[in-house]
N, C-alpha and C positions, 0 to 999 in steps of 0.2 A: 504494500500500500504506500502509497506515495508521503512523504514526511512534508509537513509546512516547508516553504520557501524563503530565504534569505532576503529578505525588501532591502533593495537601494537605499544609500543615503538620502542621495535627491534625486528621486523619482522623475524629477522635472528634466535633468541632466545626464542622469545615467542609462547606461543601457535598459532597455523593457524588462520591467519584475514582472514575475506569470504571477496570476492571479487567477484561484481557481474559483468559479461560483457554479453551485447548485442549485437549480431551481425547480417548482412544478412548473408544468407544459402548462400553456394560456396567454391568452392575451394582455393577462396585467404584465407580461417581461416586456411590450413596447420600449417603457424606457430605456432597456435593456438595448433593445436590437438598437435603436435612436444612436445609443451612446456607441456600439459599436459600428453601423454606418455611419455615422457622421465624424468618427474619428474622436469622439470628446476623452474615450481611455486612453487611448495611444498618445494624446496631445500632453496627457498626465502621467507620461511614462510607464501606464500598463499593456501586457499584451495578458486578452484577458480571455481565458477558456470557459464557454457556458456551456455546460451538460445539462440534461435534462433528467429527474428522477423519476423511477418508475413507481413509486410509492413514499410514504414517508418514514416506513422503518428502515428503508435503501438510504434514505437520503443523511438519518442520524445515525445510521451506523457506520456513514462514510464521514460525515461533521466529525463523530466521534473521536476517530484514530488519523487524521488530518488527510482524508480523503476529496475535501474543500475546505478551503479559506473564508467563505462566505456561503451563508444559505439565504436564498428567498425561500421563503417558508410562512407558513400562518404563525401566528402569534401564541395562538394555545399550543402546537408545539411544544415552542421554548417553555412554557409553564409544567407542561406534563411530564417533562424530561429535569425540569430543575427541581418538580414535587415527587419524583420515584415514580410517577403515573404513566409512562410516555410506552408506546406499542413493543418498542424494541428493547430487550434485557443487554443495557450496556454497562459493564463495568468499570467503576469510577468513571460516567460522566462528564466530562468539561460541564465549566460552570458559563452555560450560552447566554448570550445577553442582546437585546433589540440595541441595535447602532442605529436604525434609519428607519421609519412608518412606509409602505409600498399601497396597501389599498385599503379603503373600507370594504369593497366587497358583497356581492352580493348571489348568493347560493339561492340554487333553483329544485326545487323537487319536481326531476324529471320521472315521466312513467309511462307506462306500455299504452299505444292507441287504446288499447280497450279499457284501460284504468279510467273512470271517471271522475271516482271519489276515493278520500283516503280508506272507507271503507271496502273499496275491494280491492286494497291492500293484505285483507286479512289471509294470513295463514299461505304468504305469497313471501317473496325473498328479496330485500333490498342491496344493493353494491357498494360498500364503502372501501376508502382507501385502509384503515383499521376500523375495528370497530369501537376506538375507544380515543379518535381524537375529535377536537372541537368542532370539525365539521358534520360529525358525527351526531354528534352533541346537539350542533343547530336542528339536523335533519328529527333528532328524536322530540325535540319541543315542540318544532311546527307541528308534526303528526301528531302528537298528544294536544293539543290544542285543533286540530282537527278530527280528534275524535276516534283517533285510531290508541290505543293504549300500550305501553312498552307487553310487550312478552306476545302480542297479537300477531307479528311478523319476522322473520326469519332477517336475520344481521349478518352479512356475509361479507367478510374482507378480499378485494377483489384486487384494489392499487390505484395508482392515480387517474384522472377525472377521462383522459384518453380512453383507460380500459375499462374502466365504467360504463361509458356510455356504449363504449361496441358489446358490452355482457350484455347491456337492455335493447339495444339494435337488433342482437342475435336472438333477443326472445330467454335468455338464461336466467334474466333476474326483471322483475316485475316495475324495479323502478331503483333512483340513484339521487345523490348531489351532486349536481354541477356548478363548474362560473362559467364564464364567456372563452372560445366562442363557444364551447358547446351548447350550450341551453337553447345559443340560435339556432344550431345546427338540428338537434334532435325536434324543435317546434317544425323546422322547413319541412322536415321527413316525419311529419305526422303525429308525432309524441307529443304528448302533455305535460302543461306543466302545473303541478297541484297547489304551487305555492310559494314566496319569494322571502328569505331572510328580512327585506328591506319591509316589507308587509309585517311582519314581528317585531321587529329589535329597530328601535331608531337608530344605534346606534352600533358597528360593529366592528371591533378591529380583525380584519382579515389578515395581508400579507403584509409582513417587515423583513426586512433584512436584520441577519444575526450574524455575529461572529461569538469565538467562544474569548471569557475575559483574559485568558493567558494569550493567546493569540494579539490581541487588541490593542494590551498594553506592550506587545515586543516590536508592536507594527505602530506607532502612533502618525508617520509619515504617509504609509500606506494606506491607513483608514482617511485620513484626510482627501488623501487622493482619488478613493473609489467615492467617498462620495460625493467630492465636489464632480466630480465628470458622471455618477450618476443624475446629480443636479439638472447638468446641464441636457444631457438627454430625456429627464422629466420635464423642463420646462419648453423643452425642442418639443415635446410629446403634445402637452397640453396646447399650445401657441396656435389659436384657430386657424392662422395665417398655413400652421405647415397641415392643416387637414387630409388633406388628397395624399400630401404624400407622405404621412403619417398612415395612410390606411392602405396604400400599395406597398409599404414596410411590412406591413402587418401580414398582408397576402401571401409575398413572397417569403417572406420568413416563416410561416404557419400553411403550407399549400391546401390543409384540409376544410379551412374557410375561405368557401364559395362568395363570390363577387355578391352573392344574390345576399346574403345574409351580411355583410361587410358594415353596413350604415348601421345595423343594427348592434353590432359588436362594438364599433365604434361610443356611437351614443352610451350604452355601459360602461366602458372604460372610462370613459371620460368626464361620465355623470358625478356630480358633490355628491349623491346621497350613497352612491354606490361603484364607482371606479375610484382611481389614483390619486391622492390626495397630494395637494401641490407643496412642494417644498420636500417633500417627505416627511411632514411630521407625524406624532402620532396621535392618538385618540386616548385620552385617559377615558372618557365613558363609554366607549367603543370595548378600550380594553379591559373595563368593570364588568361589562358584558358578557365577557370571554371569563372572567374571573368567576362571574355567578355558576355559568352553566358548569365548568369545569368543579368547581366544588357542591353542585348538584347532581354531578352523574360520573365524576373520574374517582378511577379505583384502586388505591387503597381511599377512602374519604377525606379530604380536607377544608376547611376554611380558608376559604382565600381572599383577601382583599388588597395587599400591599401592592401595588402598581411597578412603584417604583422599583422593588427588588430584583424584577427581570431587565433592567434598560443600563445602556452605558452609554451615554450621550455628552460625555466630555467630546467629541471631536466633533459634533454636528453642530456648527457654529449658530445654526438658527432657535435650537434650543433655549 
């Protein structure tokens, strides 16, 4: 497994530091590709490797043993992994902490043409990435507030939102959480959607960027670095002016979203109530959100309220 990387003195001057990031597949990585089409890592001395994970016990169990320098990740994540709770059995942990806020977000309960209602759910099989992280979590409140009750449906760990949605395409599983572009995609081809995060939770903190606190503090050049030039590819992102070609980024980088569903992914992403939130900050009621559910359904049980104890925002100067 590959060991952390040596960061340059001056990033700015020295030869290209790799810099590895892990992410879920989706649309909120825009900024992402931004930053690497337009050159804003390289102009900050990174040459920057994005992998994509195919679940998220793949993705902390490669954060873990320095398999990446960086995750895009959900927020509860970092929570479930720093409270013993997290899907994957890692020993001794890094202690991962939020550098940088990435989306509010907004999860869809996607489901079979013939699903109506959450009642004919019952005694039918949903897809999640595990069955015991935050998005998880989201999907089991909407359905219990819809009238479906925990222990009614079959919880089946499937992997990230790509392989989700081909198990309910294929007819394997009755229904799934997605974000963007899927939810457009599965609405185009006929699938329903039973119901929207953003319909629940005013507020929710979805995807942040994490590094782990030993990492952070050996790199304090390098965290500067990645995030000013993610900066700049978030606000490359959001700037109405670069739209069009903000969304033939998106195309070409993601060839599985269809031109036809395009404006619609877009609108998401870019939505206040439910895409990428500018600057990169983050959401302390978004992330009490994430706190409640997590200490209402993650297991071993905990109370959870402190915000602060997941974040390490010495270098995100807008802090």
């Amino acid at each position: 497994m590959p060991q952390f990387l040596k960061e340059a003195e001056n990033p700015m001057t020295e030869a290209l530091t790799d810099l590895k990031i892990l992410a879920f597949p989706g649309a909120p990585n825009l900024p992402l590709f931004a930053a690497l089409d337009r050159g804003f890592f390289e102009a900050a001395g990174l040459k920057v490797d994005l992998a994509t994970t195919p679940s998220s016990i793949y993705q902390f169990e490669q954060f873990a043993v320095g398999g990446c320098d960086i995750a895009f990740t959900a927020f509860d994540n970092i929570v479930a992994y720093r409270e013993g709770q997290g899907a994957a059995k890692l020993v001794d942990p890094p202690d991962f902490r939020v550098i940088l806020g990435a989306t509010q977000i907004e999860l869809s309960v996607v489901v079979a043409p013939d699903v109506k209602s959450a009642a004919d759910l019952r005694g039918k099989s949903i897809a999640l990435d595990a069955v015991s992280t935050g998005f998880a979590f989201v999907l089991y409140a909407m359905l219990e507030k819809l009238g479906l009750a925990d222990g009614e449906y079959e919880r089946v760990a499937v992997g990230s939102t790509p392989d989700r949605w081909q198990s309910v395409k294929a007819g394997t599983h009755a229904g799934t959480i997605t974000i963007e572009p899927f939810t457009s995609i599965a609405r185009a081809a006929g699938f329903h959607v039973l119901g929207q995060s953003t319909d629940f939770f005013p507020s929710y903190q979805g995807g942040i960027v994490a590094a782990s606190e030993d990492w952070i503090a050996a790199h304090p050049g390098l965290v500067r670095a990645f995030i000013d030039a993610y900066r700049k590819g978030l606000a490359w992102t959001l700037d109405p002016a670069n739209r069009e070609a903000a969304t033939s980024l998106l195309l070409a980088r993601m060839p599985d979203i269809k031109p036809a569903v395009a404006d619609a992914v877009m609108r998401s992403v870019l939505s206040p109530r439910s895409g990428l939130t500018p600057g990169g900050v983050v959401l302390p009621d978004g992330m009490r959100a994430v706190l409640d559910l997590r200490s209402r359904y993650g297991r071993p049980q905990r109370n959870l309220s402190d915000v602060d104890k997941y974040l390490s925002l010495s270098y995100n100067h807008t802090m």
